[in-house]
C-alpha positions as CSV (number, residue, x, y, z in Angstrom):
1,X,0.0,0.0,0.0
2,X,0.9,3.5,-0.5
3,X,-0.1,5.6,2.6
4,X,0.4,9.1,3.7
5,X,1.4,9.8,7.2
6,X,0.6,13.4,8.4
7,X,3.1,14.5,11.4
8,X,5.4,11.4,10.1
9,X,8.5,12.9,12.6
10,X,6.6,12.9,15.5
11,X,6.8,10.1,18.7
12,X,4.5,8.0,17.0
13,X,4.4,9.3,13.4
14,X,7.7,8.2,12.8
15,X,7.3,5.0,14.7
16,X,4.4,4.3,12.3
17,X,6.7,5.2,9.3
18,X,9.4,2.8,10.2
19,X,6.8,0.1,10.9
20,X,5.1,0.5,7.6
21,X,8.5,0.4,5.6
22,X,9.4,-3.1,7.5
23,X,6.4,-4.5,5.7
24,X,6.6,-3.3,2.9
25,X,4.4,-0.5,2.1
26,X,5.6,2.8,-0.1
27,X,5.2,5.8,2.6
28,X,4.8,9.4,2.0
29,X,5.6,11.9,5.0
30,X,4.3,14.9,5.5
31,X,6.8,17.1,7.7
32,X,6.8,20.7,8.7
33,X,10.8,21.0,8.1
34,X,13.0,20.6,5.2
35,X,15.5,18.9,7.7
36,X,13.0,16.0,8.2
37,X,14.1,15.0,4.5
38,X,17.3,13.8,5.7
39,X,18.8,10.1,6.2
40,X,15.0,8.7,6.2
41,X,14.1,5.4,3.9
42,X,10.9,7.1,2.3
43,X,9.4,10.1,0.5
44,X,9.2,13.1,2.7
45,X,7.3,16.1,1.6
46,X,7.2,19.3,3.4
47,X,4.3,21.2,3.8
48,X,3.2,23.1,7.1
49,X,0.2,22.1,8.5
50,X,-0.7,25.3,9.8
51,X,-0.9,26.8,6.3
52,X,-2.5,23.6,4.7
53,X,-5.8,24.6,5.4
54,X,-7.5,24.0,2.2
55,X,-8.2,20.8,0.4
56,X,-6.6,21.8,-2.5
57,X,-2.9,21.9,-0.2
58,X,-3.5,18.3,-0.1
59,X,-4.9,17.0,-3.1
60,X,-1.2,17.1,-4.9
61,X,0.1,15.1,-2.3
62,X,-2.8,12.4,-2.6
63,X,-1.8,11.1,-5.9
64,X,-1.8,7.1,-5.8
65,X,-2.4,7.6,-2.2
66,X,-4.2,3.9,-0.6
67,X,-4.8,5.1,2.6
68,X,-3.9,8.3,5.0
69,X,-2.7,8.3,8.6
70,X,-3.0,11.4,10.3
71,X,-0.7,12.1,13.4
72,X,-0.7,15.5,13.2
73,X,-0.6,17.6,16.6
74,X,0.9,20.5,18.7
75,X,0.1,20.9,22.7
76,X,-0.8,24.4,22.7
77,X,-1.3,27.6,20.8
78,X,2.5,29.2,19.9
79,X,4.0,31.9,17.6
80,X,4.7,29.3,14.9
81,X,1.2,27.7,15.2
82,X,-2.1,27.2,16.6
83,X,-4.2,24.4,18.0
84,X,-6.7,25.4,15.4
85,X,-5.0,25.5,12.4
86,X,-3.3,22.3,12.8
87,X,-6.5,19.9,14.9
88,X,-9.3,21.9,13.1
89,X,-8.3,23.8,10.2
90,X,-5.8,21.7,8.1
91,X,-7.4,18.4,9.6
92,X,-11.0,19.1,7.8
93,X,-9.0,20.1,4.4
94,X,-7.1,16.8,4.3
95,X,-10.1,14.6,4.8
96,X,-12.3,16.3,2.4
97,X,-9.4,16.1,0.1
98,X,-9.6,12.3,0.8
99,X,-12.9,12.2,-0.2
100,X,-12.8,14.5,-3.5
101,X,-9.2,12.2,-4.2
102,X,-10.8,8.8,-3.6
103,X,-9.0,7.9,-0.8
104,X,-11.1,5.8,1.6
105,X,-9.1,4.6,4.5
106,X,-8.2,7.5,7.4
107,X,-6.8,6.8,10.5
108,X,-6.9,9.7,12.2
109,X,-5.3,10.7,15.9
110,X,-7.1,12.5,18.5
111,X,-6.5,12.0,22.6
112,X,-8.5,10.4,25.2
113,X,-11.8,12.2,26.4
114,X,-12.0,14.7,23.9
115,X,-15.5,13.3,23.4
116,X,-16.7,13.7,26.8
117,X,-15.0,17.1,28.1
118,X,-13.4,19.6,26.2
119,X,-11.4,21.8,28.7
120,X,-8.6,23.3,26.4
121,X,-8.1,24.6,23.3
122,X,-5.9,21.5,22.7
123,X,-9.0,18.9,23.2
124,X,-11.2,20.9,21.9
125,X,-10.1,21.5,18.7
126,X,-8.9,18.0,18.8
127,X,-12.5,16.8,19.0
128,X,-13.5,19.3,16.2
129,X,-11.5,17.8,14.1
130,X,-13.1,14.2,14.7
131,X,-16.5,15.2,13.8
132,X,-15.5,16.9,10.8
133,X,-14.1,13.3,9.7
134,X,-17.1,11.3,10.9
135,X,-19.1,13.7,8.8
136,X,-17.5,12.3,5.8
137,X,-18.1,9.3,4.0
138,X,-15.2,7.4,4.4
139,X,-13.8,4.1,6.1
140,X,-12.5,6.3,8.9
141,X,-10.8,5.2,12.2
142,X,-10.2,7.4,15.0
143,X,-7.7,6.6,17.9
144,X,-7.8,8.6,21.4
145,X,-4.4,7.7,22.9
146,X,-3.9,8.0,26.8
147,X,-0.4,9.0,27.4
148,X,1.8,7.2,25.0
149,X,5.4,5.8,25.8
150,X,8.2,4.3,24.0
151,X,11.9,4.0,23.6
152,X,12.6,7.2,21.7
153,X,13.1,10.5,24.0
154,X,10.5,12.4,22.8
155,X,7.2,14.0,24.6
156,X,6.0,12.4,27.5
157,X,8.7,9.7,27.5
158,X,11.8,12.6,27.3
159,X,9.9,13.8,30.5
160,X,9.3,11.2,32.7
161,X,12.8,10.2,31.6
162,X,14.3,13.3,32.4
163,X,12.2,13.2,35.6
164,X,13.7,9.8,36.4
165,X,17.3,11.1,36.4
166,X,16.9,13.9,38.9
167,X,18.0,12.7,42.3
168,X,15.3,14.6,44.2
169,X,11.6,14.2,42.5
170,X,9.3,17.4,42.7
171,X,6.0,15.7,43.5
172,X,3.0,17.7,42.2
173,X,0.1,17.4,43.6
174,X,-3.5,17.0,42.8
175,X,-2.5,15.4,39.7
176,X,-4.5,12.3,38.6
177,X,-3.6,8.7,37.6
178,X,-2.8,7.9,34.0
179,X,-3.4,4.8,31.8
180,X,-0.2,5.1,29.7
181,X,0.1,2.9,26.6
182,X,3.2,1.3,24.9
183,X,4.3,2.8,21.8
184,X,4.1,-0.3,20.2
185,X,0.8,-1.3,20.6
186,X,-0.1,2.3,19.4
187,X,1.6,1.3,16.3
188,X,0.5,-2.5,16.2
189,X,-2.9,-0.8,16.3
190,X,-3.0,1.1,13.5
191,X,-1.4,-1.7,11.3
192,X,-4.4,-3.3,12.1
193,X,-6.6,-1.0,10.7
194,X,-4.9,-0.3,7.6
195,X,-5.4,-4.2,6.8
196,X,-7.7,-5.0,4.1
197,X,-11.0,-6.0,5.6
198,X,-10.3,-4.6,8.9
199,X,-13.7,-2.7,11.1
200,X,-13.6,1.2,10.4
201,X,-16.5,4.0,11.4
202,X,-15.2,3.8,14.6
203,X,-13.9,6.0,17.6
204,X,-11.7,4.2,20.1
205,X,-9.4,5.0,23.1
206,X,-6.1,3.3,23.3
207,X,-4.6,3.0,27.0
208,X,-2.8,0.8,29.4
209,X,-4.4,-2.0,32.5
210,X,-2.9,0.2,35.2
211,X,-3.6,3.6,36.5
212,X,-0.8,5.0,38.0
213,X,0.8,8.1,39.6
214,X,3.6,10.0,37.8
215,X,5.9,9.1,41.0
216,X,4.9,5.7,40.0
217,X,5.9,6.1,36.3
218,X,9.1,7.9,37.4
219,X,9.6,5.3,39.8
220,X,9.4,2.6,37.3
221,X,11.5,4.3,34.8
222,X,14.4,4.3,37.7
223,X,14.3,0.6,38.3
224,X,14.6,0.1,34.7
225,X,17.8,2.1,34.7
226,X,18.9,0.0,38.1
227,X,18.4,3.2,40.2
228,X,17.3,3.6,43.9
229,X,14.0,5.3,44.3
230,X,14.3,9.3,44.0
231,X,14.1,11.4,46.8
232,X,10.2,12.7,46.6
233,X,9.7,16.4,47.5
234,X,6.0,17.1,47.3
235,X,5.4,20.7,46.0
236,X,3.0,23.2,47.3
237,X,0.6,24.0,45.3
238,X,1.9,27.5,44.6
239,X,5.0,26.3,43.8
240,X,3.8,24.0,41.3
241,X,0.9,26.9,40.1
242,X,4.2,28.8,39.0
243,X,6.5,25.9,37.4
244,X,3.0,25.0,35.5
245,X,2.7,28.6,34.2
246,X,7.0,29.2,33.5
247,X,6.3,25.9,31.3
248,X,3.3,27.5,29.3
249,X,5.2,30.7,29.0
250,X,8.3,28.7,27.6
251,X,5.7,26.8,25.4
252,X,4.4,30.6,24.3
253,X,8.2,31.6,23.2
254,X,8.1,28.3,20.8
């Protein structure tokens, strides 16, 4: 198959990539940077998502196109780009471009409980972009990952990694439990999907058995390294009120 993987250098977009080469389909990624084109074993095409907003930004790079995987996301609004554009906007263009190219089979990734509460710009634009794809007629699958976690350092994982080498952990509190997924099965997942015959018209969240803290994650990343536990610090809350806001402000500067 020839399939087109929106976000392709991003945790999981470029997990899927490398999965999807390994079998032995032709894939196309789409990447915001002309640096993504290097040392990579398939097509890369630039194009930023936060100026793709029409269909017709997509329908060149559709040509022979089997099936479309979008991965496509940002955590919050920035300089460069905006929750909007890239959930909402440029989400709605590629799938109708989908429809108008022929192009049956979507995957598309969302997160977990945008369906049910939509507190943020980040979910909810997340969520618009769902129901503009379940108002097309296509063999559409949407995924809402919980917290996803792998071997490369990148989002969550660089975190609780990075988290995992300090010898004192700041504790924060009132934060709740998480179901965090494997990588892997995120990726197993959508090769499933993309399989001839497979279920589509369907909305499902992706997480792990176990509910657990982010000490516990942390704590779990140290034993994997053959560390003794951390020394926990539990933060007040104003002390973690301002580290939340000095990370949104650093988010803000891009």
């Amino acid at each position: 198959m020839r399939i087109l993987v929106a976000g392709a250098t991003g945790l999981i977009g470029a997990s899927i990539c490398a999965r999807l080469v390994s079998e032995g389909h032709e894939v196309v990624g789409i990447a915001r940077s002309p640096r993504a084109n290097a040392a990579r074993d398939y097509q890369t095409l630039v194009l930023d998502m936060a100026a793709a907003l029409r269909p017709e930004d997509w329908l060149p790079h559709l040509t022979g196109v089997d099936a479309v995987v979008n991965c496509a996301g940002v955590l919050q609004d920035s300089p460069r780009e905006k929750t909007g554009q890239v959930h909402r906007d440029a989400a709605a263009a590629l799938f109708l471009a989908c429809a108008r190219a022929g192009v049956a089979k979507v995957i598309h990734f969302s997160a977990m409980g945008v369906d049910r509460a939509q507190p943020s710009s980040f979910s909810g634009t997340k969520y618009a972009g769902d129901q503009a794809l379940m108002a097309l007629d296509l063999d559409w699958v949407i995924l809402r990952p919980s917290v996803v976690l792998g071997r490369p350092v990148f989002g969550a994982s660089a975190l609780f990694r990075g988290l995992a080498s300090l010898p004192i952990l700041p504790s924060m509190p009132d934060t709740g439990r998480l179901q965090v997924v494997q990588l892997e099965d995120v990726v197993s997942t959508v090769l499933f999907f993309l399989a001839p015959g497979s279920p589509s018209r369907m909305a499902l969240e992706l997480a792990g058995p176990e509910q657990l803290t982010m000490d516990e994650i942390v704590g779990t990343f140290r034993r994997w390294l053959g560390w003794a536990p951390a020394t926990r610090v539990v933060l007040r809350g104003w002390g973690a009120r301002i580290l939340y806001r000095l990370g949104d402000f650093a988010a803000m500067l891009g």
